[in-house]
C-alpha positions as CSV (number, residue, x, y, z in Angstrom):
1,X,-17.6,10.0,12.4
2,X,-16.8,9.5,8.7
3,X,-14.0,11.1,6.5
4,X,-13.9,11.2,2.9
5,X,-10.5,11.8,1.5
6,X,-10.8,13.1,-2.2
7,X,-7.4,12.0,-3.0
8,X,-7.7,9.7,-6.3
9,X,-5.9,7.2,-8.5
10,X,-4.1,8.0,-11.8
11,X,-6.8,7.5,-14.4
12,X,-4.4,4.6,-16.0
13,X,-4.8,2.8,-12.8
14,X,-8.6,3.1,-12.2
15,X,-10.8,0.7,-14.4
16,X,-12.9,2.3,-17.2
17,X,-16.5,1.5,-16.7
18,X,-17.1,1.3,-20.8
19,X,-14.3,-1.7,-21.0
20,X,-15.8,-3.5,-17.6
21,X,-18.2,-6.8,-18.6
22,X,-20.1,-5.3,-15.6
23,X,-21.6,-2.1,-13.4
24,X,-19.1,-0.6,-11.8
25,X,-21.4,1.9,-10.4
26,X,-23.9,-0.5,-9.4
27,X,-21.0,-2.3,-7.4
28,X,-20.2,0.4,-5.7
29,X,-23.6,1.1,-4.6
30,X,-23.5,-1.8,-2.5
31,X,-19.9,-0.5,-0.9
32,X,-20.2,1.1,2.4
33,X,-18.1,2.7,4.4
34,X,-17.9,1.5,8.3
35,X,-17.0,3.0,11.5
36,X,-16.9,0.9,14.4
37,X,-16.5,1.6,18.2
38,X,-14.9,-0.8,20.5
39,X,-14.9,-0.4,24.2
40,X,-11.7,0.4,25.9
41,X,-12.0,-2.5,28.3
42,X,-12.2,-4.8,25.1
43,X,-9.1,-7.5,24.4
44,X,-8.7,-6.2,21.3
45,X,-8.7,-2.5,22.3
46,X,-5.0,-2.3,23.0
47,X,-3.5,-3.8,19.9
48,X,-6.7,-2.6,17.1
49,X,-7.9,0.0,18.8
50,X,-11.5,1.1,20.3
51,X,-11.8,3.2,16.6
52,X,-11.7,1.1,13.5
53,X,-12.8,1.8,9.6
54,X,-12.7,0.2,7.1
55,X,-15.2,-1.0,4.2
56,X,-18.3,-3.9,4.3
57,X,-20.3,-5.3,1.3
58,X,-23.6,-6.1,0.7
59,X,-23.5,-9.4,-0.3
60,X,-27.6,-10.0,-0.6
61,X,-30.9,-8.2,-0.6
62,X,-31.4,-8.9,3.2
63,X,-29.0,-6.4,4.3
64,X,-25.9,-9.1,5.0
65,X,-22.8,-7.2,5.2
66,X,-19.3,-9.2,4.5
67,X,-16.5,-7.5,6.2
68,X,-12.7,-8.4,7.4
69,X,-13.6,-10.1,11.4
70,X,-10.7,-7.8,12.8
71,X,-12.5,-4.5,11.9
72,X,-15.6,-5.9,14.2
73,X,-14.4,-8.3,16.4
74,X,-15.6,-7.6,19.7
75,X,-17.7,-3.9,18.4
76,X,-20.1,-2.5,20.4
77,X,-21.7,-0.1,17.7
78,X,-21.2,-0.6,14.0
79,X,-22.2,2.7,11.7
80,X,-22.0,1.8,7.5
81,X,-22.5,4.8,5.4
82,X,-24.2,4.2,2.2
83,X,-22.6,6.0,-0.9
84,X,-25.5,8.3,-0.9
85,X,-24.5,9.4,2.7
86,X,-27.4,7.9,4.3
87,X,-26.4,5.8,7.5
88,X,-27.4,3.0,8.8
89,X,-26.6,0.8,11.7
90,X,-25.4,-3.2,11.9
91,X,-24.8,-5.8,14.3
92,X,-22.6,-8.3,14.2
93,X,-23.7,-11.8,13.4
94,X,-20.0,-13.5,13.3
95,X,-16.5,-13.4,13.0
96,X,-15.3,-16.6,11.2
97,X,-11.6,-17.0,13.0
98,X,-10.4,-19.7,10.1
99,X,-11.6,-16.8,7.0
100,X,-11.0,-14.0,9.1
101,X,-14.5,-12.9,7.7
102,X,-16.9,-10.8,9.9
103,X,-20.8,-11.0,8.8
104,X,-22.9,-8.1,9.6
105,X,-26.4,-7.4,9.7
106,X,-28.0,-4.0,9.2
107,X,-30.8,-3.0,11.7
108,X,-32.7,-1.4,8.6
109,X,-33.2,-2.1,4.7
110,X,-30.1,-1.2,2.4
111,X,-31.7,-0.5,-1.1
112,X,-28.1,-0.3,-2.1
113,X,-28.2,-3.1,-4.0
114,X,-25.1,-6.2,-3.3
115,X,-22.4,-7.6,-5.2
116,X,-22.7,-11.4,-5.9
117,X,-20.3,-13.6,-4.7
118,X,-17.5,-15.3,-7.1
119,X,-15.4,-18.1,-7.3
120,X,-12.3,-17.5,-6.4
121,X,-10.6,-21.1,-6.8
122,X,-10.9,-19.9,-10.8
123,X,-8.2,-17.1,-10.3
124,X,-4.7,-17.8,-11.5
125,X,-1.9,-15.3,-11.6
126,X,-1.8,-12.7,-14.1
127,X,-5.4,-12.5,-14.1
128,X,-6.7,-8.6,-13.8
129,X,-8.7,-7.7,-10.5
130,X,-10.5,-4.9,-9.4
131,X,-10.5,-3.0,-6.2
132,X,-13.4,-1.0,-5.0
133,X,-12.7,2.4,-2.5
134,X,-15.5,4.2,-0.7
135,X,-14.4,7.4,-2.7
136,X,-16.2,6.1,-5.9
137,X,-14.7,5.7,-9.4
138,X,-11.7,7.9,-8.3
139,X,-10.7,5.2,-5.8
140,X,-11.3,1.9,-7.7
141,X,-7.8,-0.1,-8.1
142,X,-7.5,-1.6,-11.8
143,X,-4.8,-4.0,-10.5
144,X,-3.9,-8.1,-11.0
145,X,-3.0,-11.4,-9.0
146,X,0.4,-12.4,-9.0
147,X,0.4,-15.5,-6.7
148,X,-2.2,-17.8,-4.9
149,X,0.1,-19.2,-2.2
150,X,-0.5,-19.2,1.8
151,X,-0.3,-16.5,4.4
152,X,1.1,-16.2,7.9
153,X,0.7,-13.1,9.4
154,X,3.3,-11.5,12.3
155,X,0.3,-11.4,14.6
156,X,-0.3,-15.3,14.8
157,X,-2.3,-15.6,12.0
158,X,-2.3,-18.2,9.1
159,X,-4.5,-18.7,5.6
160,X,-3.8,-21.9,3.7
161,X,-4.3,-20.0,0.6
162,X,-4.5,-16.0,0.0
163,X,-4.5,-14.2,-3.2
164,X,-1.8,-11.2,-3.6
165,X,-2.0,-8.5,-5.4
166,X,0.1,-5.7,-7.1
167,X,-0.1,-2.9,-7.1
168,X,-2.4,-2.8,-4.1
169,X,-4.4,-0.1,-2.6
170,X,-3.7,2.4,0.6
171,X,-6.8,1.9,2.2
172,X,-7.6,-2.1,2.1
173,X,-9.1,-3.0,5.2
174,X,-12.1,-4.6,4.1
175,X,-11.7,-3.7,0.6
176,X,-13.5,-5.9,-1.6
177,X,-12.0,-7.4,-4.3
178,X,-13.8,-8.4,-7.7
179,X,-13.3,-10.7,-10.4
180,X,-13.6,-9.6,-14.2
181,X,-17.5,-10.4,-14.0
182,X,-18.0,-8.2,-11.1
183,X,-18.3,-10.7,-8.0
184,X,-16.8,-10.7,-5.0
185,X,-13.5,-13.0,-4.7
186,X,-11.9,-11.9,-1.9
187,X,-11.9,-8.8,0.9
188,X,-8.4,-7.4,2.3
189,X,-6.8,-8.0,5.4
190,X,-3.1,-6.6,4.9
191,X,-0.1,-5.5,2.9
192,X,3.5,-5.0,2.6
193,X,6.0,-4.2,0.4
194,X,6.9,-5.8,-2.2
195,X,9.0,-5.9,-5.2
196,X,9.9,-2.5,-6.8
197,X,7.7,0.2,-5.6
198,X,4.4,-1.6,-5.9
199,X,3.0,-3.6,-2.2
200,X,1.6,-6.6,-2.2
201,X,-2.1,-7.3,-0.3
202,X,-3.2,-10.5,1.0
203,X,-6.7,-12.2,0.5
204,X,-8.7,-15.0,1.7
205,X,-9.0,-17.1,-1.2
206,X,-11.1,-20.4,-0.5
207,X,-14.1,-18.8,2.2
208,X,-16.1,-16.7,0.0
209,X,-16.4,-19.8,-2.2
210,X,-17.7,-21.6,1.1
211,X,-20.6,-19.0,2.0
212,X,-23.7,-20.4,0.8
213,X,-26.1,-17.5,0.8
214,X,-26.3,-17.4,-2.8
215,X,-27.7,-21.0,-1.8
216,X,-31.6,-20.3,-1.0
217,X,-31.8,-23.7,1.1
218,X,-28.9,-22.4,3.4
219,X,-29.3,-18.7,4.3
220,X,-26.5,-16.6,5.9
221,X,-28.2,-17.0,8.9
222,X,-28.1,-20.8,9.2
223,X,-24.3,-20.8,7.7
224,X,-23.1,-19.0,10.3
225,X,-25.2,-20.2,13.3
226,X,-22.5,-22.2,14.8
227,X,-20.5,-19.2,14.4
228,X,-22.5,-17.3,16.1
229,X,-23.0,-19.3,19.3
230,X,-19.1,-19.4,19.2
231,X,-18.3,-16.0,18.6
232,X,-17.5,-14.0,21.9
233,X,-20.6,-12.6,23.6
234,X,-20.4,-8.5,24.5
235,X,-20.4,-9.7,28.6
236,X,-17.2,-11.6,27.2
237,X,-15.3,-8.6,26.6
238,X,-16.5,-6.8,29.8
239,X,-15.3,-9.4,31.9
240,X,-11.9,-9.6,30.2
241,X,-9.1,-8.2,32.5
């Protein structure tokens, strides 16, 4: 079900946890590693395929997971393994179409800690970012932004603002990005190449400022309720031709 590639990062590209104003190893404690099924009959299926992974975030201590929505739209299991290898299983609560955000719930407790969500209307260009990989240290992305500017996508799909990267990292799907105190400012959806040798990778800028469970008068639950009851139900899928 899961694969864990040792390959790693030149050490002058990975952060060093004794220059970091926060816990790297406490963030990636709350990184897990996801492995979702999709059933063949599924819209998706054809163009994302019925076996997708990627990474998800704890964002809280109630076991919300923030993802990328095309990872888990229309899943019929969702697996997240733990950094300890422990797995546990999620549902889906919603896939926010305007973010591209996908919110999960795990069916049991996390005790994996979360990463607390930033601001990412303070980044500017040429400010350093961090990328976290399900391989641990070895796979953390000391990297910066190099524009704030929007995003259309090939497959029909537009941001008003995204944050780019360089140089990015192979295995972004879901990737969370961090902000020099540690919080979560964005999650990857996509690259490409870019100038010289180094690619470029998308993010969703404005939404994580917009989640409110930080917020204890507006849960994650109630945030996304309207979400919910739009999102696509699983009898959706199977009647889709």
């Amino acid at each position: 079900m899961f694969s864990l590639d040792p390959w790693s990062f030149p050490k002058t590209r990975r952060p060093d946890p004794e220059q970091l104003d926060f816990d790297l190893d406490q963030s990636l404690n709350a990184l897990l590693q996801l492995h979702v099924q999709v059933p063949p009959q599924a819209y998706t299926a054809p163009i994302l395929g019925t076996t997708r992974t990627g990474h998800g975030v704890a964002i809280d201590t109630d076991g919300h997971i923030l993802t990328i929505g095309y990872l888990v739209t229309e899943a019929e299991q969702v697996w997240c393994r733990k950094r300890d290898g422990t797995v546990v299983q999620a549902d889906v609560l919603a896939y926010d179409q305007p973010s591209g955000f996908g919110l999960l719930k795990s069916f049991s407790r996390l005790d994996c800690g979360f990463i607390p969500l930033g601001k990412s209307s303070q980044l500017a260009a040429g400010d350093p970012v961090y990328m976290l990989g399900h391989g641990g240290i070895h796979q953390c992305l000391k990297t910066a932004v190099t524009a704030i500017k929007p995003f259309a996508g090939s497959w029909e799909y537009l941001l008003d603002l995204a944050i780019f990267i360089e140089p990015a990292h192979p295995e972004w799907s879901g990737s969370p990005l961090l902000d020099q105190d540690g919080k979560l400012v964005g999650m990857g959806f996509g690259s490409g190449r870019g100038c010289g040798s180094f690619a470029d990778c998308a993010w969703r800028r404005t939404s994580v400022d917009e989640l409110t469970i930080d917020q204890p008068k507006r849960p994650a639950d109630e945030t996304f309720k309207s979400l919910k009851d739009a999102s696509p139900s699983r009898e959706s899928w199977q009647a889709t031709p």
